[in-house]
C-alpha positions in Angstrom: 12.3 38.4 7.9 9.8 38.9 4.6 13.2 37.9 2.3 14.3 35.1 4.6 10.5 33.8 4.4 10.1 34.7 1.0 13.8 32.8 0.2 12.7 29.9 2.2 9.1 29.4 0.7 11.0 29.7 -3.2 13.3 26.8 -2.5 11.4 24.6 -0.9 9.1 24.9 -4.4 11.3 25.8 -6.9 13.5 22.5 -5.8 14.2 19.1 -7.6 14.3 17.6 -3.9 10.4 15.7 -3.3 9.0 17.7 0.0 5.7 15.8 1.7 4.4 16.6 4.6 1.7 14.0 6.4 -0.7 14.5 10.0 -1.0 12.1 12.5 -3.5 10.5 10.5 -1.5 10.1 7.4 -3.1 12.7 5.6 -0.7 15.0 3.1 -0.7 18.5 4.3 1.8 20.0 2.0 4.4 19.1 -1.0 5.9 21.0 -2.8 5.7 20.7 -7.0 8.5 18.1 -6.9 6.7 15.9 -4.6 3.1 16.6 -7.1 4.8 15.8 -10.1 6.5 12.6 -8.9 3.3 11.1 -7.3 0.6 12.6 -10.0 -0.8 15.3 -7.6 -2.8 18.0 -8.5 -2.4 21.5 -6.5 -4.9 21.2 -3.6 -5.4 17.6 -3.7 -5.0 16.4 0.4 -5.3 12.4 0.2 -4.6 9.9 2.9 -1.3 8.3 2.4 -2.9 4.7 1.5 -5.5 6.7 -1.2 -2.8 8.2 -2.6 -0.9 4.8 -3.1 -3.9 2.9 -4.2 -4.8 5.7 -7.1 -1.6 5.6 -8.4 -1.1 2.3 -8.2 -4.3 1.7 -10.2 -2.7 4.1 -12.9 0.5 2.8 -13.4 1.8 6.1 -11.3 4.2 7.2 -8.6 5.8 4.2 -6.4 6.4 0.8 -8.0 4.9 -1.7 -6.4 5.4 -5.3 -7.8 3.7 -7.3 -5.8 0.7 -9.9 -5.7 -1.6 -8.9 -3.3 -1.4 -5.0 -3.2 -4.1 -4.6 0.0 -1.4 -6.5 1.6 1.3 -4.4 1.0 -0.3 -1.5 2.1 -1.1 -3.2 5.7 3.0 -4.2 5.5 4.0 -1.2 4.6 1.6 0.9 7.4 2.7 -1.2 10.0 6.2 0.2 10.0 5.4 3.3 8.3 5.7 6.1 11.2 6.7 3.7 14.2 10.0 5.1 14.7 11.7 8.8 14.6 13.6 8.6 11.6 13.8 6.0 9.1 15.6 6.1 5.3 15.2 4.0 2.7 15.0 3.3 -1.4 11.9 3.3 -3.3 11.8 3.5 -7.3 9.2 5.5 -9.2 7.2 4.5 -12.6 9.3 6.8 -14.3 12.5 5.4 -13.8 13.8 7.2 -11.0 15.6 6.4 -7.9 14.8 7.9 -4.8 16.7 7.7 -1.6 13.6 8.8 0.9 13.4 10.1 4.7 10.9 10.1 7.0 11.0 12.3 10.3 8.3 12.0 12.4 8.0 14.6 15.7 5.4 12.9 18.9 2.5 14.4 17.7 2.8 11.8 14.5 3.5 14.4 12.1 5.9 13.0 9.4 8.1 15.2 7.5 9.5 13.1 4.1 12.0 14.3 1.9 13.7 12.4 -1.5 16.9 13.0 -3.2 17.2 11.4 -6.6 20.0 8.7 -6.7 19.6 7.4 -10.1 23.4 8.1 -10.9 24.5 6.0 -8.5 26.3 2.8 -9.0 23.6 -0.3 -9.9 25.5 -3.0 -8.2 25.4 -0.7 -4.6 22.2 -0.3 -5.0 21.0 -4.3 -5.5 23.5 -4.8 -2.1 21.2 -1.9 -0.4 17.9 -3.1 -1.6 18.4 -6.8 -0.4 19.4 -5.3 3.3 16.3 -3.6 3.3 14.8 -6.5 2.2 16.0 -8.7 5.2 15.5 -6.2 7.3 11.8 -6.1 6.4 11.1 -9.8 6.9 12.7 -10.0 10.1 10.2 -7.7 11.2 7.1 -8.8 9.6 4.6 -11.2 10.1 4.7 -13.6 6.7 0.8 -14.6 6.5 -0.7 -10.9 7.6 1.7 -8.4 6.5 1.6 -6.9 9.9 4.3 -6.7 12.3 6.0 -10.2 13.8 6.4 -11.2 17.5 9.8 -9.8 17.7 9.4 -6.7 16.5 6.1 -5.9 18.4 8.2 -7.0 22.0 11.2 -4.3 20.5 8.9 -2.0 20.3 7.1 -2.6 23.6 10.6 -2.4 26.0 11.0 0.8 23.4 7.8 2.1 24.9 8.8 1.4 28.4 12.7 2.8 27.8 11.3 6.0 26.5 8.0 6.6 29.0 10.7 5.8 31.9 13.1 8.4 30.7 10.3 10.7 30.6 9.3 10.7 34.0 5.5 10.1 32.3 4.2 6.5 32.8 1.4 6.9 30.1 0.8 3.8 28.1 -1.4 1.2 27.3 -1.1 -2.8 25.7 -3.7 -5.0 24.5 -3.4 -8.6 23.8 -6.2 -9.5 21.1 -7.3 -13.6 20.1 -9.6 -14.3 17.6 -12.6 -16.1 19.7 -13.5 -19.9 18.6 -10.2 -19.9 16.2 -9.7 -23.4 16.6 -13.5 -24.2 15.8 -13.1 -21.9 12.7 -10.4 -24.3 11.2 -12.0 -27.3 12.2 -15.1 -26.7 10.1 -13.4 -24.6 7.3 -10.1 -25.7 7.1 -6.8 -23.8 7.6 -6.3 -22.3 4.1 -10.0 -20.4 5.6 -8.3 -19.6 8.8 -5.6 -18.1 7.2 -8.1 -15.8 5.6 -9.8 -14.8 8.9 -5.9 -13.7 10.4 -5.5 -11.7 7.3 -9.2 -10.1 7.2 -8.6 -9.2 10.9 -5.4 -7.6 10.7 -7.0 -5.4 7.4 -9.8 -4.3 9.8 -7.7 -3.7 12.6 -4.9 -2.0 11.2 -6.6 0.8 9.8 -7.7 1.9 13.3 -4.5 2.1 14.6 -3.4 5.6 15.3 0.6 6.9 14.1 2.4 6.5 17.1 0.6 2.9 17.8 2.0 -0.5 17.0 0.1 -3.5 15.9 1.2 -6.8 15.2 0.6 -10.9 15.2 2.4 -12.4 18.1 1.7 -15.7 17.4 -1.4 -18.0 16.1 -4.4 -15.9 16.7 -3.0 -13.4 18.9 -1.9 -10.0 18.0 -0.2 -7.4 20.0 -1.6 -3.4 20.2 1.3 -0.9 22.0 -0.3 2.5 22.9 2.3 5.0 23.7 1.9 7.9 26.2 -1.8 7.1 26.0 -3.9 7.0 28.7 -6.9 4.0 29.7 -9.6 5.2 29.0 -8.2 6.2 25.0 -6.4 3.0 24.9 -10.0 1.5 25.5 -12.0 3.2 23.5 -9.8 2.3 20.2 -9.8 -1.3 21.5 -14.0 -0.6 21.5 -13.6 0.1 17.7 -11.8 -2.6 16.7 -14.5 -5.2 18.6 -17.0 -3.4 16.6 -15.4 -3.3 13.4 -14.9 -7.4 13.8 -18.7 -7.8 14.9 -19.7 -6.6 11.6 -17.2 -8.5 9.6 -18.9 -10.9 6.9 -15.2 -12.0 5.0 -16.7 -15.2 3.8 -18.1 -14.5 0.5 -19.7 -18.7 0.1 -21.0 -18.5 4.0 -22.7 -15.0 4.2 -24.2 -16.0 7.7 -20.2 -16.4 8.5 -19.4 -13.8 11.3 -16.4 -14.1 14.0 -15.5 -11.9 17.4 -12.3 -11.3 19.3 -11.5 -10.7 23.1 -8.5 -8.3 24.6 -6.8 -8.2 27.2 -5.4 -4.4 28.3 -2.8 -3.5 30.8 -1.7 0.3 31.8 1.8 0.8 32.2 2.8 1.2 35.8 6.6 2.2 37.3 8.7 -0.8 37.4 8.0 -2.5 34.6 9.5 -4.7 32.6 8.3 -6.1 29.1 7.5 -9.2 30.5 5.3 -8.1 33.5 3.0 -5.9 31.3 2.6 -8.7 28.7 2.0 -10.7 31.7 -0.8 -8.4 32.8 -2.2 -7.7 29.7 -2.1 -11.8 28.9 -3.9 -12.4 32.0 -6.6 -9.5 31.3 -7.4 -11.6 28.0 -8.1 -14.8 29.8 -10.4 -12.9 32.2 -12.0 -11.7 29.3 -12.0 -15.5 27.6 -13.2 -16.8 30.2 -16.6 -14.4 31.4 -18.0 -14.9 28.0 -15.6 -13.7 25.4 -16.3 -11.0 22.5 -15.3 -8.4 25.3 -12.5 -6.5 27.3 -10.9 -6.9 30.5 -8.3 -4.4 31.9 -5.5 -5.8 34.3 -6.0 -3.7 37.4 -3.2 -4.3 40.1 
């Protein structure tokens, strides 16, 4: 059993295959030298997954990321980054490499990622593989925020249900979040300000959002939270955070008085549900909470 362990632990270090392993709170754990050497790591260094991408980005390190706003493609790339069980896909590195990358995530949010090298193969494949990927993105993302679109979030939600209903386990939350006063914001400010309140919320929000959770824009001000097996009284108290976190939001640099609040709606998953009737529920929690003085939460309780 020593040899086997012994065997084990020498190939996952000595290897050319990138090893990472991340917790539920995105957090490396482990990787092996591959993995260091390829994102500029030293030997004990334990970052969050976003730190990690914003250090090397600021280098000229690790991932390439040519893009315009990078704070935004971190929120893109977090709101589908864990949500499903397995996932691959192409990502180039600084150095000229080509990785083909796999994330495995088990229920506790634990991802396991592993990259082969792929640089021999063929360049025209590759420009066909990159633009699915591509497409496949935008159809799931939100085009203003970054975050996760209508149509994915309502995937995921009938996911949620499918899966909790197979288990035998009805344990799960949804919130339905509005920006209070939105209208009134682009009335006096304009749109092009509006805009920049949807995009400062989903930045404050996102980071809250655990693993295994989904959040995303469902349309105008509202956005969408999915809480898998979670039960309401945790679903709530994360909801809690994110109405503090917008309380203390001042994103208006020329209006430092500027400061903006949101109201949710949550609804628990109960047996017999479809998609629709928890939205339903959760949608009608939110105007309860609209409509008693906003700023606040309301639960749908049946």
């Amino acid at each position: 059993m020593d040899d086997l362990a012994a065997s084990l632990a020498s190939l996952r270090d000595d290897t050319d295959v990138l090893i990472a392993l991340y917790d539920h709170d995105d957090r490396l754990r482990y990787a092996n030298r591959a993995f260091r050497s390829a994102f500029a790591l030293g030997d004990h260094e334990t970052p969050l997954w976003p730190d990690l991408m914003r250090r090397n980005h600021a280098l000229g390190l690790g991932t390439v990321i040519s893009v315009p706003d990078f704070e935004a493609w971190v929120v893109s790339a977090q709101s589908r980054r864990g949500k499903v069980k397995f996932r691959a896909f192409e990502t180039d590195l600084v150095d000229g490499r080509w990785l083909w990358m796999t994330e495995t995530v088990d229920r506790n949010g634990w991802m396991l990622c592993i990259a082969n090298d792929i640089t021999h193969l063929r360049a025209d494949e590759r420009t066909l593989r990159q633009d699915r990927d591509f497409a496949v993105k935008a159809s799931q993302t939100d085009e203003l925020t970054g975050v996760s679109n209508r149509r994915y979030m309502m995937s995921k939600l009938e996911e949620m249900i499918r899966n909790q209903t197979a288990l035998g386990s009805l344990s799960g939350c949804v919130c339905i979040l509005d920006i209070d006063f939105f209208k009134g914001i682009n009335d006096r400010y304009g749109h092009q300000t509006g805009d920049d309140i949807l995009l400062d919320f989903a930045r404050r929000v996102h980071p809250i959002v655990r693993r295994h959770d989904c959040f995303g824009r469902i349309g105008g001000e509202e956005f969408m939270l999915i809480f898998p097996e979670t039960t309401l009284p945790e679903g709530r108290k994360i909801v809690d955070r994110v109405l503090d976190n917008i309380r203390t939001a001042r994103p208006l640099a020329a209006v430092p008085q500027f400061f903006y609040t949101c109201s949710a709606g949550i609804a628990v998953l109960e047996r017999g549900d479809s998609a629709r009737t928890l939205y339903s529920r959760a949608d009608a929690a939110l105007y309860e909470a609209k409509h008693s003085g906003r700023d606040r939460i309301a639960v749908s309780l049946r």
